[in-house]
Z-matrix of the N, CA and C atoms (Angstrom, degrees):
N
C 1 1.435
C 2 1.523 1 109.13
N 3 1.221 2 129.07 1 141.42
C 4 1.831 3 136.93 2 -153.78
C 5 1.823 4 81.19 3 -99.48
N 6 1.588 5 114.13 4 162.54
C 7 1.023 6 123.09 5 -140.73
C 8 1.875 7 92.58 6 -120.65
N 9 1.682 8 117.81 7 119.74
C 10 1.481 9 97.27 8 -178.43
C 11 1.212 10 133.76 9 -30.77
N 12 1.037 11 151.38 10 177.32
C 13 1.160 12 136.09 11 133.85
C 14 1.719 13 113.82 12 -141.30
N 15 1.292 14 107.02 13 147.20
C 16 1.900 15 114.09 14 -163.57
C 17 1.581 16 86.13 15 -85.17
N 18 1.491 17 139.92 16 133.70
C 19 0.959 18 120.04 17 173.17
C 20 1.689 19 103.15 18 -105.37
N 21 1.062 20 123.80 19 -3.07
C 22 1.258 21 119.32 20 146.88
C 23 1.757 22 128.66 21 -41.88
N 24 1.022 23 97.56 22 -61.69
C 25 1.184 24 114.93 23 178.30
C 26 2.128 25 115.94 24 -72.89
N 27 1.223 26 106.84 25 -18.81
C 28 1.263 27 108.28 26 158.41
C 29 1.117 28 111.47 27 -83.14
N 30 1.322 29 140.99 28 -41.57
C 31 1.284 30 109.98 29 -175.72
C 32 1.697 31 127.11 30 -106.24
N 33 1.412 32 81.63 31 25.04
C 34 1.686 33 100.49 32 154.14
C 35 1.428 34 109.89 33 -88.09
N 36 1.241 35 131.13 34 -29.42
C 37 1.572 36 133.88 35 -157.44
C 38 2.098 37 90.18 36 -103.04
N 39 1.243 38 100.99 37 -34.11
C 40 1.566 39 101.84 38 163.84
C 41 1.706 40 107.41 39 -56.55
N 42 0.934 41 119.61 40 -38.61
C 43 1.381 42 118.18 41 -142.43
C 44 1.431 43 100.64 42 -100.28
N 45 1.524 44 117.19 43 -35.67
C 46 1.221 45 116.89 44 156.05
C 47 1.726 46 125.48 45 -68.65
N 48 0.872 47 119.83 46 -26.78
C 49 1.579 48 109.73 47 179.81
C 50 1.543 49 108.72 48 -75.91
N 51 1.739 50 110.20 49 -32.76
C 52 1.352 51 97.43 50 158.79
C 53 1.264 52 134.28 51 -56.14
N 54 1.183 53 126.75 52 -31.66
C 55 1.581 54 137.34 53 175.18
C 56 1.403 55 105.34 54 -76.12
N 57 1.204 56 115.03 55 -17.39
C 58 1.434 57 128.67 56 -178.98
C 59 1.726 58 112.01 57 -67.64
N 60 1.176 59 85.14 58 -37.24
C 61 1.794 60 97.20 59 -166.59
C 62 1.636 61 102.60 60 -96.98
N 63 1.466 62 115.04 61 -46.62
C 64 1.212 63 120.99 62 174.00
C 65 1.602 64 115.25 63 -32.25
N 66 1.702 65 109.80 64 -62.70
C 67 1.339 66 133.55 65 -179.98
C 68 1.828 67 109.06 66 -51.73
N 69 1.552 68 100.29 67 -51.37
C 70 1.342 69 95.57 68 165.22
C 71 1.600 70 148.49 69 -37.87
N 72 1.427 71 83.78 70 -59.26
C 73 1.746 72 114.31 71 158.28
C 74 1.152 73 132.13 72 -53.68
N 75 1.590 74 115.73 73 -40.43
C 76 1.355 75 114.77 74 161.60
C 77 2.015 76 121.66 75 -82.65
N 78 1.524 77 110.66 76 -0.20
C 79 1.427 78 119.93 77 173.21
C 80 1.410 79 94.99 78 -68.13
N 81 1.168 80 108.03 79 -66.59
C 82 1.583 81 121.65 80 -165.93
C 83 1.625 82 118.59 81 -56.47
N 84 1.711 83 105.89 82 -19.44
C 85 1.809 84 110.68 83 163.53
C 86 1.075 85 109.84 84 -88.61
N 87 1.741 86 130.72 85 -46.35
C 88 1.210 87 110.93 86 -159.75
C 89 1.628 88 102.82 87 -134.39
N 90 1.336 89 114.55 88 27.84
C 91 1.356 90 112.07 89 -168.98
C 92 1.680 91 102.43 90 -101.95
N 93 1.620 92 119.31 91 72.60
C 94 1.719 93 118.16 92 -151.50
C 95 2.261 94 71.78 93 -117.80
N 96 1.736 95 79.12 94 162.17
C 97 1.659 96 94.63 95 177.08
C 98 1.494 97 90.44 96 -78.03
N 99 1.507 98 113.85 97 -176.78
C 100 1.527 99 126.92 98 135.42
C 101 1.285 100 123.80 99 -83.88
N 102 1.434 101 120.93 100 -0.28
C 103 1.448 102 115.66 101 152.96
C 104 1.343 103 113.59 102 -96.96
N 105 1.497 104 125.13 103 2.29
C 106 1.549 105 114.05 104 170.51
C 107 1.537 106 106.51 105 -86.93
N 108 1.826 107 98.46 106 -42.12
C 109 1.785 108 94.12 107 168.71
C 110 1.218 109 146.41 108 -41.52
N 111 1.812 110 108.79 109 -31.31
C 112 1.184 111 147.37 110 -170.75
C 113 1.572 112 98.50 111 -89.02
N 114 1.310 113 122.46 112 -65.24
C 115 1.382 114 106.75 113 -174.57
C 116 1.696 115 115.73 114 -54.64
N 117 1.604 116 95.70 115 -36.84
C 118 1.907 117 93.04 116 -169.62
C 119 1.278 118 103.11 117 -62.47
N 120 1.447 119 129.90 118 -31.32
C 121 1.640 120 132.48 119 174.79
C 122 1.525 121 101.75 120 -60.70
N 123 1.156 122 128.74 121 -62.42
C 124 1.268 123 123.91 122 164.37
C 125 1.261 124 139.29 123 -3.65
N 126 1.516 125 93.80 124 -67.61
C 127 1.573 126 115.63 125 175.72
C 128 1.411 127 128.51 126 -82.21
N 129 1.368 128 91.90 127 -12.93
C 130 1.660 129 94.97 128 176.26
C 131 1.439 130 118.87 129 -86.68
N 132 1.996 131 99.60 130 -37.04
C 133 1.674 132 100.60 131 160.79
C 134 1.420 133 119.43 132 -53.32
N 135 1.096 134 115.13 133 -31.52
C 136 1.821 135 97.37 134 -155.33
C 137 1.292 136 64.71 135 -106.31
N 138 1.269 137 170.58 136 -95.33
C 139 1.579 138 135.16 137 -154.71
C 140 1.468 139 123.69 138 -5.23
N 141 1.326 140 111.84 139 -59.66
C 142 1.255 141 130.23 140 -172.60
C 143 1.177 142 112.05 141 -44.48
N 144 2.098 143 113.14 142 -67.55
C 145 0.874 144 157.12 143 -176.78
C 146 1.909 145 106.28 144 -34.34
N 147 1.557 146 98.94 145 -44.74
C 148 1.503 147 110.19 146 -159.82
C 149 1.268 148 98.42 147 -101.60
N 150 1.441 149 115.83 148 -17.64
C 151 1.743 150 121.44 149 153.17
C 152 1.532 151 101.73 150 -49.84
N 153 1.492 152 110.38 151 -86.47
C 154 1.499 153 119.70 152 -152.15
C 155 1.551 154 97.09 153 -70.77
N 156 1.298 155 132.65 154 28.49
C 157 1.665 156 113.16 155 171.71
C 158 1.652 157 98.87 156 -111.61
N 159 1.311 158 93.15 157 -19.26
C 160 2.107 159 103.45 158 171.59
C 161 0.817 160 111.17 159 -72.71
N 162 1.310 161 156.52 160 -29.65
C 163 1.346 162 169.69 161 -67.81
C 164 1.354 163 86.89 162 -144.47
N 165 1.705 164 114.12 163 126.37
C 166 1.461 165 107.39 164 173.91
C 167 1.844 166 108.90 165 -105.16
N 168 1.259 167 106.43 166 126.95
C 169 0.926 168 104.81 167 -178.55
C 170 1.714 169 118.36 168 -75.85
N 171 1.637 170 119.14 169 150.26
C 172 1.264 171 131.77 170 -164.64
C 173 1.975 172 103.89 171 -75.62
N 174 1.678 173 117.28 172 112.07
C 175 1.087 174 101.51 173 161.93
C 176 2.146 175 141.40 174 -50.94
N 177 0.898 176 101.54 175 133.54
C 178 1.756 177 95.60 176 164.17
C 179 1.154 178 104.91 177 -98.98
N 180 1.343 179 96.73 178 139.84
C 181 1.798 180 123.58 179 174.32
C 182 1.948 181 90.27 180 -84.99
């Protein structure tokens, strides 16, 4: 015998796992520390930094 089901109540439990996943998805784009922000700024300066100290400068005649 197949098992009732409230369909009220399914597509509340539908409706939450979507928000479920939604919420997830946006943790994983924009859910960063301010010390992860801070380090990636970090690294990109002294990236930069170790760029422009190689940097050959153009002789004058």
């Amino acid at each position: 015998m197949a098992e009732i089901v409230n369909l009220k109540r399914a597509r509340k439990e539908k409706a939450r796992r979507e928000r479920d996943s939604e919420a997830d998805a946006n943790r994983r784009r924009f859910g960063r520390t301010r010390a992860e922000k801070a380090a990636d700024t970090d690294a990109a300066a002294r990236a930069r930094q170790t760029l422009d100290g190689k940097q050959i400068e153009p002789e004058d005649s």
